[in-house]
DRENKOL-702895 format. One record per residue (C-alpha): residue number from 0; residue in one letter; x, y, z. Coordinates in Angstrom, 1 decimal, padded with zeros to 4 digits, always signed. Each point is the difference from the previous one (the first is absolute). Layout:
REM residues N
    i  aa       X       Y       Z
  NUM   A       X       Y       Z
...
//
This chain:
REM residues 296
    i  aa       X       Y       Z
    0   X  +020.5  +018.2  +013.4
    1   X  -000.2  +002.7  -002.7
    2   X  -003.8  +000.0  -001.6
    3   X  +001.0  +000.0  -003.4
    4   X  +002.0  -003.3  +000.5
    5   X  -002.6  -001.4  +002.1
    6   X  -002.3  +000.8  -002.7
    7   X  +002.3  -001.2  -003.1
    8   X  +000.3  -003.4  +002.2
    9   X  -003.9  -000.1  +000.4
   10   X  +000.0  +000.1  -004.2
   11   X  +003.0  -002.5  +000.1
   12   X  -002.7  -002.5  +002.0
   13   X  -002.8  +000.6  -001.7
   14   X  +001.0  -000.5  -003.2
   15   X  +002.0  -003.4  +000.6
   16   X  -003.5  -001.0  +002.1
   17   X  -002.1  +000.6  -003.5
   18   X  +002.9  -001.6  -002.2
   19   X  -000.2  -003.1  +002.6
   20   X  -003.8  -000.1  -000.3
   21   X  +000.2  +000.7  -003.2
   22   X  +001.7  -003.3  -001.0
   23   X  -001.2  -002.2  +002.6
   24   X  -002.6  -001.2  -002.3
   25   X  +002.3  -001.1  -002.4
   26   X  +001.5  -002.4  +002.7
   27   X  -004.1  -001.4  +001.0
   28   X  -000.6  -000.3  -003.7
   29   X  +003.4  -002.7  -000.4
   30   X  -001.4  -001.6  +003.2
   31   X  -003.3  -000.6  -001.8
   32   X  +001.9  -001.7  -002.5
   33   X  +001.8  -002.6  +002.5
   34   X  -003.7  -001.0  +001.9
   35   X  -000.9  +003.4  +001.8
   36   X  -003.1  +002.1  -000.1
   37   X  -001.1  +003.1  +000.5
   38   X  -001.9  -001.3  +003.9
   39   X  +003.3  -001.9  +000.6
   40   X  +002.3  +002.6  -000.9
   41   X  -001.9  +002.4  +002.6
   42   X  -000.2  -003.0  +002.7
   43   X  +003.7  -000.6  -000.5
   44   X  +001.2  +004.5  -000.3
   45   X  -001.7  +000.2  +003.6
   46   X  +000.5  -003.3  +001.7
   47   X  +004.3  +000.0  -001.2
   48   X  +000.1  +003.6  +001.1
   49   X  -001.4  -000.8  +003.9
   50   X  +002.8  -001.1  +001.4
   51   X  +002.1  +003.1  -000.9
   52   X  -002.5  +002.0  +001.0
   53   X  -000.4  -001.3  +003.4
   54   X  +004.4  -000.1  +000.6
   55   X  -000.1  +004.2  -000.9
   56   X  -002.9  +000.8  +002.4
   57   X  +002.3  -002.2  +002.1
   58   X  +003.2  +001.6  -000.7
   59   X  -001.5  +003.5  -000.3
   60   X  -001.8  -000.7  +003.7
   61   X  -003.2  +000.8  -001.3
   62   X  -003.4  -002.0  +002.1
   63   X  -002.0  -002.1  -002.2
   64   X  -003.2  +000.9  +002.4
   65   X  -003.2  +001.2  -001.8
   66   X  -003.1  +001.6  +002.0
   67   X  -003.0  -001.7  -001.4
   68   X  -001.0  +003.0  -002.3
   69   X  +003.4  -000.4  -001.7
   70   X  -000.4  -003.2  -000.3
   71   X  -003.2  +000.6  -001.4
   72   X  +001.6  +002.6  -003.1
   73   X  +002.6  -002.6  -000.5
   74   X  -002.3  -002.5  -000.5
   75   X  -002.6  +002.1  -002.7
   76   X  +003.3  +001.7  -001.2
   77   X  +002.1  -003.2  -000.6
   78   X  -003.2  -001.9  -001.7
   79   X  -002.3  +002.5  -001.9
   80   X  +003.3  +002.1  -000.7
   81   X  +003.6  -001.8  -000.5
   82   X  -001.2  -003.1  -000.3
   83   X  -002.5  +000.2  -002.7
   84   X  +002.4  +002.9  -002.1
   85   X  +002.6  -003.1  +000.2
   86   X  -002.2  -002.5  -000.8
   87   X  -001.9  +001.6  -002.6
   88   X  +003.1  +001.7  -001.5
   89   X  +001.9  -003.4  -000.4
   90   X  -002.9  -002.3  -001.3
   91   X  -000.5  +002.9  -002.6
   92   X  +004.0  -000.8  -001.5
   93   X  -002.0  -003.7  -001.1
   94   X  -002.3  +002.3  -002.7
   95   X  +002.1  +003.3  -000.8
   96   X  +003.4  +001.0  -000.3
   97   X  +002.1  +001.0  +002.9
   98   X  +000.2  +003.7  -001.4
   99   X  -003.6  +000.7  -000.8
  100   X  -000.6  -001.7  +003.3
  101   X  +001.7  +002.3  +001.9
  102   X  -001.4  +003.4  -001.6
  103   X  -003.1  -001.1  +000.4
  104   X  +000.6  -000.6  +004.1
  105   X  +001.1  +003.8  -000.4
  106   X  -003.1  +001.4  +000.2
  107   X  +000.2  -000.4  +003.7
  108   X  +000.9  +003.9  +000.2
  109   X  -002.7  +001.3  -001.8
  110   X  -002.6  -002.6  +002.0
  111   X  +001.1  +001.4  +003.5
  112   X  +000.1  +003.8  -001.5
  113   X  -003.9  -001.0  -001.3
  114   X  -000.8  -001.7  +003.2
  115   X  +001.1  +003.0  +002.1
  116   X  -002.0  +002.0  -002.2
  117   X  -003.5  -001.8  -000.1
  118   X  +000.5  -001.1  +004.2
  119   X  +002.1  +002.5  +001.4
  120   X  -001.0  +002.9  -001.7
  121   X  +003.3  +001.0  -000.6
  122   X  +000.9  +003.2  -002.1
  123   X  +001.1  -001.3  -004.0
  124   X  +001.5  +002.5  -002.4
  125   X  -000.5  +000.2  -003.6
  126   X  +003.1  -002.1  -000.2
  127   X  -001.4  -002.8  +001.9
  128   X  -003.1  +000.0  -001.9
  129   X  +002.1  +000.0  -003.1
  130   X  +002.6  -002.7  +001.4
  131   X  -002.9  -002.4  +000.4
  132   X  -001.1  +000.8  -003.6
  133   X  +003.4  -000.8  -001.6
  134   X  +000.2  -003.1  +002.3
  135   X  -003.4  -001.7  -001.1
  136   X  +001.2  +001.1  -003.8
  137   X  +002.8  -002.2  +000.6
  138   X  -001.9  -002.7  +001.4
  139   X  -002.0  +000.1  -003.1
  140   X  +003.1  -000.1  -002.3
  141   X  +001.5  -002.5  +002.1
  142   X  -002.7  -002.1  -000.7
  143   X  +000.3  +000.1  -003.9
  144   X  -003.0  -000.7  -001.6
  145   X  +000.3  -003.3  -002.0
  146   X  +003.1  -001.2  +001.2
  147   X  -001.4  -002.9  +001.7
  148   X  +001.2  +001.0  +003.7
  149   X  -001.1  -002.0  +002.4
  150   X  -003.2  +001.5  +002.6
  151   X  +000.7  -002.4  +002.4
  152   X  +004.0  +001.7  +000.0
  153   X  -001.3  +003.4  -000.1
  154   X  -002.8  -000.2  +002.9
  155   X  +002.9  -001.4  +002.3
  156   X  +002.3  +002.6  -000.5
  157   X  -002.5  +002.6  +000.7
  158   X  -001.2  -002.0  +002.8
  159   X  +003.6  +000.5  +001.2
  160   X  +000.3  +003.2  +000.0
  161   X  -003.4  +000.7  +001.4
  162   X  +000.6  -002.7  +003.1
  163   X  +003.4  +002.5  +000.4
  164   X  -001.9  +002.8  -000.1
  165   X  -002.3  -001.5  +003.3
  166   X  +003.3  -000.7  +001.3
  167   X  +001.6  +003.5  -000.5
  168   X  -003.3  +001.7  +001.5
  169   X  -000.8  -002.1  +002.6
  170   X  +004.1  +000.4  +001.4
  171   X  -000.2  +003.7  -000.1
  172   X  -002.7  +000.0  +002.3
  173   X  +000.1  -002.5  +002.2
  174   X  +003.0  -000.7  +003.2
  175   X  +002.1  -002.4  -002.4
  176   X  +001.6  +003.1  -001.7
  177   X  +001.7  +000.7  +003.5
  178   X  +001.2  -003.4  +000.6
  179   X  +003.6  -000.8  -001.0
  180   X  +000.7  -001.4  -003.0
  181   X  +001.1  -003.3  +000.0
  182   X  -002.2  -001.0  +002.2
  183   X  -002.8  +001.2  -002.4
  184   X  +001.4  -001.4  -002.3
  185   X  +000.2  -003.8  +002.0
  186   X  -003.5  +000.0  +001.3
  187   X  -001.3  +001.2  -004.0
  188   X  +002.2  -003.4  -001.2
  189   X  -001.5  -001.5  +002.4
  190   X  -003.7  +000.8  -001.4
  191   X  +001.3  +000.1  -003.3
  192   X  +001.2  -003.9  +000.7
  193   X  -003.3  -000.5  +001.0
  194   X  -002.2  +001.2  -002.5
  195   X  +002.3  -001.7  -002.7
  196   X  -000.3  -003.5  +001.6
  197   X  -003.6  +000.3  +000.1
  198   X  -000.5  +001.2  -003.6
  199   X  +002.4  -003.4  -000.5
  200   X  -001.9  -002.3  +001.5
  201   X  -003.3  +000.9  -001.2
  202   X  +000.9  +000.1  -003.5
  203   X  +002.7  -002.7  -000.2
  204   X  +002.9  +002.2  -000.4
  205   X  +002.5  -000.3  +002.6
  206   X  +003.1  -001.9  -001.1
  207   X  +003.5  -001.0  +001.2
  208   X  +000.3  -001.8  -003.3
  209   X  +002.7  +002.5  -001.7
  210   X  +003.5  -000.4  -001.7
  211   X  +003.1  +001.3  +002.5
  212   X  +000.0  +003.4  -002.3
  213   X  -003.7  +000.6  +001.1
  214   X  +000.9  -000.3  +003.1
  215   X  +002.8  +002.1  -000.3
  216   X  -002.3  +002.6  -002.2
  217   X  -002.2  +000.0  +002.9
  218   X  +002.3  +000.4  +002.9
  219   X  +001.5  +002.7  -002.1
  220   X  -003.3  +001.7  -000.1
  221   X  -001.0  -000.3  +003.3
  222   X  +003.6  +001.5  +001.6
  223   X  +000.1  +003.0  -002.5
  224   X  -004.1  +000.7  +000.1
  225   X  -001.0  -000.5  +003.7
  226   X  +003.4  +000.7  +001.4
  227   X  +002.5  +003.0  -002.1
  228   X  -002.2  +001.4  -002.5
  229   X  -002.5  +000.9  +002.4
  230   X  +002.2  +001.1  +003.0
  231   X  +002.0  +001.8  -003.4
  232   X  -003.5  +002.3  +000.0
  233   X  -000.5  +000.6  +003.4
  234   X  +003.4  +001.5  +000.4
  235   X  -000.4  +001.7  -003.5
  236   X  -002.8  +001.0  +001.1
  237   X  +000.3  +001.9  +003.5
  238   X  +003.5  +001.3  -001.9
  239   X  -001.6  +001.6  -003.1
  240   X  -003.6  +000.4  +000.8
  241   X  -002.9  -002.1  -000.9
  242   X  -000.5  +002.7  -003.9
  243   X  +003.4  -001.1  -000.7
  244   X  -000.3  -003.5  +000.6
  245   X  -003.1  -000.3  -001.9
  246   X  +001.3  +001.5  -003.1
  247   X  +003.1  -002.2  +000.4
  248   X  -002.1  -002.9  +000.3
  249   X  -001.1  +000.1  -003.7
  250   X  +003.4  -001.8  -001.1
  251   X  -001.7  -003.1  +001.6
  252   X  -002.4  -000.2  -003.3
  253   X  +002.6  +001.5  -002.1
  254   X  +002.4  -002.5  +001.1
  255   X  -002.7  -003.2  -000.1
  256   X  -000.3  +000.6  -003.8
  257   X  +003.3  +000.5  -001.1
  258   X  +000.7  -003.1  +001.7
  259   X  -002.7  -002.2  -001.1
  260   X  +001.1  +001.1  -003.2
  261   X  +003.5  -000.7  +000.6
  262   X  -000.2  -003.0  +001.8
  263   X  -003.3  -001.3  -000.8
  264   X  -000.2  +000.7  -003.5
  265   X  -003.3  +001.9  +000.8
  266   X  -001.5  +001.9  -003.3
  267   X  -000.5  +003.9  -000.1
  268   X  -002.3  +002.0  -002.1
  269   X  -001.3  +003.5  -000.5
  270   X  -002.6  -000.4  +002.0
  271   X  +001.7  -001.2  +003.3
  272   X  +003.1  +002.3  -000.3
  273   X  -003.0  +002.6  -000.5
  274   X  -001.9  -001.0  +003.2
  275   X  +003.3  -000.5  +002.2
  276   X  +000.5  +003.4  -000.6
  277   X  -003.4  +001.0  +001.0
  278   X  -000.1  -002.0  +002.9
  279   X  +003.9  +001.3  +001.7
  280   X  -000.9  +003.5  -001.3
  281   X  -003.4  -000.4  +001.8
  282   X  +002.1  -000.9  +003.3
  283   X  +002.2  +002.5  -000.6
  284   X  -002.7  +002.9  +000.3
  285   X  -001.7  -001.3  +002.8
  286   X  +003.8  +000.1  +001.9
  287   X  +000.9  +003.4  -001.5
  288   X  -003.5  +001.0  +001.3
  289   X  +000.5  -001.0  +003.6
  290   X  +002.8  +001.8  -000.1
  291   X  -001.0  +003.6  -000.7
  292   X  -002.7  -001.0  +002.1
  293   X  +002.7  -000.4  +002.7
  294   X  +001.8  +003.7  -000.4
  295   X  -003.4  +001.8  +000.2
//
């Protein structure tokens, strides 16, 4: 296959895997609405997306066997990582908009480029160091002073994206970034399942009680998050190259606010337009970075 094509199809993925994440969260946010919440949303994305799962390892002839130090970073990956991003980044739709939400979870990038910095000792140029700037500005702006955001909305978004970053770190170096994905992907719903239910029980949170649209919002959810948009990246990914794909991957913020202001009837001011731009810009950098860091 010619590279360039392969290459244009790898943008082709990404970008419909960002679009997809992207409006997900408009989908959890109806659900909400019909008796859902953010812990049964994330109980229902992994536990509907299992069976699927398991009939493409099938189909694909792929073993579900773990050695016990896989099953080990599934089990910290699929907790600490996926499953508290998921749960943290649904229950914090309850406080915030869907928009503001998701930029905030951004900050994912710039916490794994930090992380590598201050544990790996990894090289940062001046553009890192000025990525991370623009990104915390846009925190800051995002936060707009005496606009009556919620904390509780905001720490859980960040929380989000700092649970991702564990997850992002931890995969890179550990065995579960050789092992196919699907069945990464089935044993992390698995964990992710898990985590949710507990959270559930313990706070009183875990319903079936929902209207046949939240059900449908949450099916819908589940198939498109755990099953295309993700499998959408990986493809987009190995086709492209992981710069690429993280530049592309800005339309999933992009694309949560025009939605939630579309569909949700979300506000907008100066101050989050102002600290969305900060915060993909931010992203941006750190991408562009990586990849002159690449050619040398």
């Amino acid at each position: 296959m010619n590279t360039e094509k392969s290459r244009e199809k790898g943008i082709i993925f990404t970008m419909l895997s960002a679009i997809i994440f992207g409006f997900t969260p408009i989908l959890a946010r109806i659900a909400y609405d019909g008796g859902s919440n953010g812990i049964t949303m994330t109980f229902f994305r992994a536990f509907l997306a299992l069976p699927v799962l398991y009939l493409l390892n099938r189909k694909k002839g792929i073993s579900l066997r773990l050695s016990k130090r896989q099953l080990y970073d599934v089990a910290v990956t699929g907790t600490l990582g996926t499953g508290l991003t998921t749960v943290f980044l649904y229950m914090s739709y309850n406080y915030i908009s869907v928009g503001l939400s998701t930029t905030l979870h951004f900050i994912y990038p710039l916490v794994v480029t930090l992380c590598c910095r201050l544990l790996f000792k990894e090289r940062m140029g001046k553009l890192k160091w000025f990525a991370l700037f623009l990104g915390a500005a846009g925190i800051l702006f995002l936060l707009e002073p005496g606009s009556g955001i919620s904390v509780a909305g905001i720490a859980l978004s960040l929380l989000s994206g700092i649970c991702y970053s564990f997850y992002i770190l931890y995969l890179s170096r550990s065995e579960l970034k050789d092992i196919p994905y699907f069945k990464l992907s089935f044993y992390l719903c698995i964990m992710m399942a898990a985590t949710s239910m507990v959270f559930g029980t313990a706070l009183g949170q875990l319903t079936a009680d929902m209207t046949p649209g939240a059900w449908l919002c949450s099916f819908l959810v589940s198939m498109f998050t755990s099953v295309l948009a993700l499998s959408l990246f990986q493809m987009g990914v190995k086709l492209s190259g992981p710069s690429s794909a993280a530049m592309l991957s800005t339309l999933e913020p992009i694309t949560g606010v025009i939605l939630g202001i579309l569909v949700l009837k979300e506000g907008c001011s100066f101050f989050k337009i102002a600290g969305g731009i900060c915060v993909v810009g931010s992203v941006l950098l750190v991408a562009k970075e990586g990849e002159k860091e690449k050619e040398i």
